[in-house]
N, C-alpha and C positions, 0 to 999 in steps of 0.2 A: 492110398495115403492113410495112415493111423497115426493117431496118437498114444496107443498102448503101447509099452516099452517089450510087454509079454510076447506080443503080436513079431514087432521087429526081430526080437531074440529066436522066436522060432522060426521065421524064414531065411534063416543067419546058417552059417556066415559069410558075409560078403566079402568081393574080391575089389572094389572101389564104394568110397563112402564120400560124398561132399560134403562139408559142413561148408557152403558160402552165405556170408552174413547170420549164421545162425548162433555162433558165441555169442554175442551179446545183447540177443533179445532173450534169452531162455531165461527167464524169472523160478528160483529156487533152486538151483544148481551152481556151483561155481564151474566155471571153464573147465579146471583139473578133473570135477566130476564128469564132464561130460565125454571128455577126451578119454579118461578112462571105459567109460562104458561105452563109446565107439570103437577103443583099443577090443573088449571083451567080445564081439563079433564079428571081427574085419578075420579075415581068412589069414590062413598063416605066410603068405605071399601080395596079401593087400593092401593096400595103398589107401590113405586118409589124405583127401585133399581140402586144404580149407583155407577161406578167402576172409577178413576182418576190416573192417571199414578203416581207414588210416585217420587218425583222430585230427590229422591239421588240415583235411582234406574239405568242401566245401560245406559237407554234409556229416562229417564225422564226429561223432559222438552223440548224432542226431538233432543237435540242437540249430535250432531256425530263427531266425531277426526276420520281424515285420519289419518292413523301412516303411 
């Protein structure tokens, strides 16, 4: 696991990439940046899978009620 972007890129390119729940925790990136620089290492035959929290869902958008 790294968090250097340098690091990923050089053990690139991959042939499957998950993004689950990770769009909308990455703080200073928008989505389109991200997606793109996932575009810029996935293999030329690979597959980008990726799962987003459903905003009407019971937990989506992360927000919580104390009751």
């Amino acid at each position: 696991m790294t968090s250097s972007w340098d690091e990923v890129v050089s053990k690139g390119p991959y042939d499957l990439i998950f993004l689950y729940d990770v769009i909308d925790h990455v703080i200073g990136e928008t989505p389109q940046e991200i997606l793109i620089k996932a575009k810029s290492v996935l293999s030329d035959s690979g597959i980008i899978k990726m799962r987003c929290h459903p905003f009407i869902s019971k937990h989506g958008g992360h927000l919580y009620n104390k009751v």
